[in-house]
N, C-alpha and C positions, 0 to 999 in steps of 0.2 A: 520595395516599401509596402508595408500593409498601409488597408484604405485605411482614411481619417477617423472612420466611424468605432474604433475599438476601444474600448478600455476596460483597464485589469485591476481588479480590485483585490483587497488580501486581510483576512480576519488575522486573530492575532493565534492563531494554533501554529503555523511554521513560515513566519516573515521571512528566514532565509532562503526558502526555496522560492517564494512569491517574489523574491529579487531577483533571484537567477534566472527565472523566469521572465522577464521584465528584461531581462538583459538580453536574452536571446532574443524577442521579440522586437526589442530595441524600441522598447516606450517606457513610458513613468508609470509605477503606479497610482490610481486613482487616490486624490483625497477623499478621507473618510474618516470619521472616529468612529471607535467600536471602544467602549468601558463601559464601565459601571455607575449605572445610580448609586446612594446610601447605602439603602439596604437591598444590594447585587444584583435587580434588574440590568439585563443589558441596553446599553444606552447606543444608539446610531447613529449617525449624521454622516449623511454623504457631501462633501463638498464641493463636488465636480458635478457641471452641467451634464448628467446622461441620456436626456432626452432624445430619444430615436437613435441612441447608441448602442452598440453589438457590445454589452456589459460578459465577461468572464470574472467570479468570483473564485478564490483560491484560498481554500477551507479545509483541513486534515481533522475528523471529526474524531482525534487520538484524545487522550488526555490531553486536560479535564473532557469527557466526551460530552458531558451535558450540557457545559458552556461553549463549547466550541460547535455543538449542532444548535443548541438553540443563537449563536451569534449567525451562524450561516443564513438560517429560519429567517430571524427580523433584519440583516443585509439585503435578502433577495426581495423581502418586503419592501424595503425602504427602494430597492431601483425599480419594484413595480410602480409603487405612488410616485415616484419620479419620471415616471414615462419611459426608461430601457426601451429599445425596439426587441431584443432579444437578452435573456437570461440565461448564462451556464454556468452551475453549480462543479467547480474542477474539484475532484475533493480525490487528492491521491490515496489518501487513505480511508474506507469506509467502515466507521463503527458500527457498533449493533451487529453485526455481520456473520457470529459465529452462533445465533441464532435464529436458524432461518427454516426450520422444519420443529412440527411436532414430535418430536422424538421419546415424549414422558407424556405423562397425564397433565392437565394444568399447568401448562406452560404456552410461553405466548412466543409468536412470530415477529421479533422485532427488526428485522433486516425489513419487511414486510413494512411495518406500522413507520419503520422511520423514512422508506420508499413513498410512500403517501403521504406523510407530513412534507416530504420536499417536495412532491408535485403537490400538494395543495397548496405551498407558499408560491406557487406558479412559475417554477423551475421552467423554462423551455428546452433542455437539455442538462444532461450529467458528463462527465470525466473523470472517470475515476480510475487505478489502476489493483491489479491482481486482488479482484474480490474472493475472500474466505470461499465461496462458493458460487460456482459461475450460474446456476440457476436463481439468484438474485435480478440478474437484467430483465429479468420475465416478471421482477416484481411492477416495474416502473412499467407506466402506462405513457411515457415520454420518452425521444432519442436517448439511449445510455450508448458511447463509447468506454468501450473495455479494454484498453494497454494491458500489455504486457513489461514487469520490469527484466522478465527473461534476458532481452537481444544486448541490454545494458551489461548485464551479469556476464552475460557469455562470454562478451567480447571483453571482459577483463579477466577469464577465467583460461581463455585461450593464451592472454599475453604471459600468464602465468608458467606457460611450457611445462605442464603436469607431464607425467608421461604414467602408464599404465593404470587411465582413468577410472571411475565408477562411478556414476551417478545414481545418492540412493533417495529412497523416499523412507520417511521416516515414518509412514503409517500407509495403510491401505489406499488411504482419502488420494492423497499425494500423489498418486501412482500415473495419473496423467501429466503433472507438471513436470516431474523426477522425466519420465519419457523422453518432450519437448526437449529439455534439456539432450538426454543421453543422445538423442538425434544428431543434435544441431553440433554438441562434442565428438560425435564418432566414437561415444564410449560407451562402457556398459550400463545396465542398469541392474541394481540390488532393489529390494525392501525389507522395510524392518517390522516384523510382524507385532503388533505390540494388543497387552490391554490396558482399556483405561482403568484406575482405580476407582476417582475420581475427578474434579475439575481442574485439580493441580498434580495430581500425580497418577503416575504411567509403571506400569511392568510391563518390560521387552521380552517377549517371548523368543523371537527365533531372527535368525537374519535371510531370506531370500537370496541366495545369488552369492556370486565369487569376491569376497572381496581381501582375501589373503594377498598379502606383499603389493596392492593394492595403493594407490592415492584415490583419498576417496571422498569425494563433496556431496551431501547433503541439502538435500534443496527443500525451500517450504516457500508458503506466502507470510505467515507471520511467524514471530516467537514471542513469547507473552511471557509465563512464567517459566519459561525456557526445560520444563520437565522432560517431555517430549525429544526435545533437540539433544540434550544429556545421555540420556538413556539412550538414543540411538547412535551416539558418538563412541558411548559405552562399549556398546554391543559390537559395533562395528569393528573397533582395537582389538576386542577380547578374540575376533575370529580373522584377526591378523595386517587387520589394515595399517599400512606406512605412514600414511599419513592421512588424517581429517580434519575436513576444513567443512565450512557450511553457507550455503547463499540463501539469503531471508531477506523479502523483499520489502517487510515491516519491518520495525524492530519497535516494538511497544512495549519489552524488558523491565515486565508488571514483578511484582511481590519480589521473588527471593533470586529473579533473573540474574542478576549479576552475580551475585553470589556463588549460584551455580558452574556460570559462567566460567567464571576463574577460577574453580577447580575442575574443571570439564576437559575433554582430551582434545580439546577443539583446538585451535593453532589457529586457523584463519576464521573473521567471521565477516563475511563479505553481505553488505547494508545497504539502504536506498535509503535517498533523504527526504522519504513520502512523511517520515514522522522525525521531530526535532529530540537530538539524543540530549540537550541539555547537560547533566552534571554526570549523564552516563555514559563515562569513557574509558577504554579499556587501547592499549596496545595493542590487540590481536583486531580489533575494528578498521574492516576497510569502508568508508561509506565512499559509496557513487551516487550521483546525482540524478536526477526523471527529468530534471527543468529543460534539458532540448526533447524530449519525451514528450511533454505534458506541451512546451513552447511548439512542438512542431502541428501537434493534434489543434491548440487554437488558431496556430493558424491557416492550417489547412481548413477546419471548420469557419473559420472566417471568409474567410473567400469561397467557401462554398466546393471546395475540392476535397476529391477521395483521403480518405483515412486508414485505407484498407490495409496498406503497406506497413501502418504501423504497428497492425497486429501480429506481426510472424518475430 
């Protein structure tokens, strides 16, 4: 049994995974309203006594991202003015995220700037999983726990009984996670040498590694306007692969995603449910769940025990 002191609150970005979480944990979620004023300020009201409670808020800052980071913002507000003994911001999915270095002239660090807007709302802790870039935890000046949705993917990747595996990474960036994987499968590892064009489109330049007569999965943390993931599905078939499938630990399946999607050489598209797919649903979609992921990390952080195990 967790102590008495906890409770789990849940904006409105992805209700279902804030139950399933709730389910593992084996408590209720916290009452709370989160809407809107008239004219679209968000409006809060906590219902539940939190005072000197160990508060978990449970927020994927996906689409809409402005109203789903500014709803988290005035939440955490709202359990500060309410006395919370402790604040953690669970947000499985972290927006703002894909920039996070100067990489142009006049452009801004918003992974950065929205790091300090949640330690200014006086966050005492983060939970988040498979951030765009793992040099973000260095943003926050407070605990940040980093999951992985790897151990989830894998072990449905193994039940899968692939035979003559390849784990590729679909750009340079990648090259670490694509690894982790290829490790923990006992299989190979490819990459897909590519350039950008620009922010939605990609030429595949070359493919790294063996992946003839080949089964062959394709790892990333997100897929957005799914350009990237295409192209290297692409490329992959064209230099003889059997079969590709892809594990994406986001699916944020922005602009012409779908689209793509379904005419892409992809067959399987193995999903986390850090982001709600809503009206976007496809047959080749396997979505797996983070909620004993994200349940086991609060409660291990609840009680004050290691998390360490959760990272591998």
């Amino acid at each position: 049994m967790l102590n008495f002191d906890l409770s789990l609150f849940a904006g409105n970005s992805n209700p279902e995974l804030s139950r399933r979480i709730a389910d593992y944990l084996g408590v209720k979620l916290g009452e709370i309203e989160v809407d809107r004023f008239s004219e679209g300020e968000v409006r809060v009201k906590v219902n539940d006594n939190v005072r000197g409670r160990d508060v978990f808020i449970v927020q994927s800052t996906c689409a809409p991202v402005n109203d789903n980071l500014m709803e988290l913002l005035i939440m955490m507000d709202a359990m500060r003015r309410a006395s919370a003994y402790r604040i953690t911001a669970v947000i499985p999915f972290f927006g703002y995220a894909r920039q996070d270095r100067k990489d142009q002239p006049r452009v801004p660090i918003t992974a950065k700037l929205v790091a300090n807007l949640i330690t200014a709302a006086r966050a005492d802790r983060v939970i988040t999983i498979d951030l765009h870039a793992g040099q973000i935890q260095g943003f926050f000046d407070i605990p940040m726990d980093h999951l992985y949705a790897a151990p989830v993917m894998i072990k449905h990747i193994r039940e899968m009984g692939l035979d003559d595996l390849v784990v590729v990474s679909p750009d340079v960036g990648g090259v670490k996670m694509a690894r982790a994987f290829a490790k923990r499968l006992n299989a190979d590892l490819a990459i897909v040498d590519k350039r950008r064009i620009n922010g939605e489109v990609t030429e595949v330049m070359n493919v790294m590694g063996d992946v003839d007569g080949k089964a062959v999965v394709i790892v990333d943390d997100l897929v957005a306007t799914a350009s990237s993931l295409v192209e290297a599905a692409a490329a992959v078939r064209n230099k003889g692969a059997k079969k590709v499938l892809a594990a994406i630990s986001h699916p944020v399946l922005s602009g012409k995603a779908m689209e793509r999607l379904k005419a892409s050489e992809i067959e399987k598209l193995i999903i986390t449910d850090t982001i709600p797919l809503h009206d976007k649903k496809d047959d080749r979609f396997i979505v797996l769940s983070v909620a004993p992921l994200l349940g086991e990390a609060i409660k291990r952080i609840h009680r004050n025990e290691s998390v360490s195990s959760l990272f591998v």
